[in-house]
C-alpha positions in Angstrom: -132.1 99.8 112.1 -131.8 99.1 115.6 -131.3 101.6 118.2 -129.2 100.1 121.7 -129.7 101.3 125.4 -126.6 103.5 124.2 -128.3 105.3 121.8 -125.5 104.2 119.5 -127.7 103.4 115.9 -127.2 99.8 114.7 -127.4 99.3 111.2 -127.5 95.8 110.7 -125.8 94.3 107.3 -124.9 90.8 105.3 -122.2 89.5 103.1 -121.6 86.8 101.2 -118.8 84.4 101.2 -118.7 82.4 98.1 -115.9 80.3 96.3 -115.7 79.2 93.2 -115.4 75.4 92.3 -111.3 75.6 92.5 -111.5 77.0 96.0 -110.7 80.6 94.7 -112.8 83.5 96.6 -114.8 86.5 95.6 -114.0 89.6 96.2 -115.0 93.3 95.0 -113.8 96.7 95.3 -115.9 99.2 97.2 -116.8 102.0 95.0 -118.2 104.1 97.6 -117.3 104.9 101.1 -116.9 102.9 103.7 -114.4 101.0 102.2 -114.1 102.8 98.6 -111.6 101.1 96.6 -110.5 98.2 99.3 -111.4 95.0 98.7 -114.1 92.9 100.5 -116.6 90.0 100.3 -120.1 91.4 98.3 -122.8 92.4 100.5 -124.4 95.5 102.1 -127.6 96.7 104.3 -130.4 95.1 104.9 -133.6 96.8 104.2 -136.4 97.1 106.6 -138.4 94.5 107.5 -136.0 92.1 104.7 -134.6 88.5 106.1 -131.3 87.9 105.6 -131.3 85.5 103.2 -133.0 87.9 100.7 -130.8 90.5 101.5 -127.7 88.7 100.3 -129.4 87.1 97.4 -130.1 91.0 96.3 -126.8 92.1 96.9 -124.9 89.6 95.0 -126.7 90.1 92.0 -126.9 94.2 92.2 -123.0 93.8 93.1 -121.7 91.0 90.8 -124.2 89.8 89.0 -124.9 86.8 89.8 -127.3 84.4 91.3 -126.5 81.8 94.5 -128.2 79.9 97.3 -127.8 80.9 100.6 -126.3 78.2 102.8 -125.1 78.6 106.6 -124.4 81.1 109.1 -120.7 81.7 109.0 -120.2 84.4 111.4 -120.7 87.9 112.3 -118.7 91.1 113.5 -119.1 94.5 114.3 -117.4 97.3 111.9 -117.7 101.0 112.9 -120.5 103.3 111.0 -121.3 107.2 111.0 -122.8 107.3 114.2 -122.7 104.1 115.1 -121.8 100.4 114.3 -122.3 98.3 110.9 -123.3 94.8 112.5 -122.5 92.8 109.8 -123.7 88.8 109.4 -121.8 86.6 107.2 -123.2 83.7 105.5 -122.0 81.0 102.8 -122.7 81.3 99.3 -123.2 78.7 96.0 -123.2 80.4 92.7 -126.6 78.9 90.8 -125.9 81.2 87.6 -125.1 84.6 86.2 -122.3 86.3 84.4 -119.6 87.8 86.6 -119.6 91.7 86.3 -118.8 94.7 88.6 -122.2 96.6 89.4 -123.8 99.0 91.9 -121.3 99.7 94.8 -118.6 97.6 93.0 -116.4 99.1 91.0 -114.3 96.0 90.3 -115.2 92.1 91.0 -112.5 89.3 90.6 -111.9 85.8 91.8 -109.1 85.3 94.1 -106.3 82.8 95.0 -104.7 83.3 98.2 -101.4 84.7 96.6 -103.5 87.1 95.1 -105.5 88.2 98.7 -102.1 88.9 100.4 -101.3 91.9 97.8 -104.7 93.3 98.0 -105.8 96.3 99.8 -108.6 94.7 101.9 -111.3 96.2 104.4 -110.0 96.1 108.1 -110.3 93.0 109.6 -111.5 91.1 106.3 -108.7 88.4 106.6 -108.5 87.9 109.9 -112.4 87.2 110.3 -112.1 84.7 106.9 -108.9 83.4 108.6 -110.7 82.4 112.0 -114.0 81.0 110.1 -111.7 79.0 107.5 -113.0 80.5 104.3 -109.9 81.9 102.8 -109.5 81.0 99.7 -108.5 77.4 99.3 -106.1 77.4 95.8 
């Protein structure tokens, strides 16, 4: 946690954006607030004193059970949180192994196609950010 001039508490967060070898994306459903039952890339807090990169790694797998690489920076924005803001830091994703399952904070997990994305609820601004870094899905 970081805590700004503004006294407004940072919590600082990572997700994952991963595609599968036909381009499709995944996505899981929130099972808990913020966000319970939207749909959004897998990811979450970061623990104290935990780099990025392990973060995601530990989130994927809690959340969808599977394993990946961490690649690249994709980008980052800023979601409001109890009390202050979710800074969130998105990075690429290859899938290295594991069986695809809903876990922890997911209450559902799925591949998508872009047809699909457009009739799902999703987390506020969750398209718009893919959109501008070009990771929608790509089928």
């Amino acid at each position: 946690m970081i805590v700004t001039a503004s006294s407004k508490r940072t919590i600082r967060c990572v997700g994952a954006i991963v595609h599968d070898s036909i381009g499709r994306l995944l996505l899981v459903r929130r099972a808990n607030p913020p966000g319970e039952g939207m749909w959004s890339i897998p990811g979450g807090r970061v623990e104290p004193g935990e780099a990025d990169e392990t973060a995601v790694t530990r989130e994927l797998a809690e959340e969808t059970g599977l394993s990946v690489t961490v690649g690249r920076l994709v980008g980052h924005v800023e979601r409001p949180a109890p009390n202050g803001v979710f800074l969130i830091f998105d990075y690429e994703c290859q899938v290295t192994s594991g069986v695809l399952r809903a876990g922890d904070d997911a209450s559902d997990v799925a591949w998508v196609d872009g047809a699909t994305l457009d009739t799902l609820p999703t987390t506020d601004g969750l398209v718009e950010a893919l959109s501008a870094w070009n990771c929608l899905p790509r089928t």
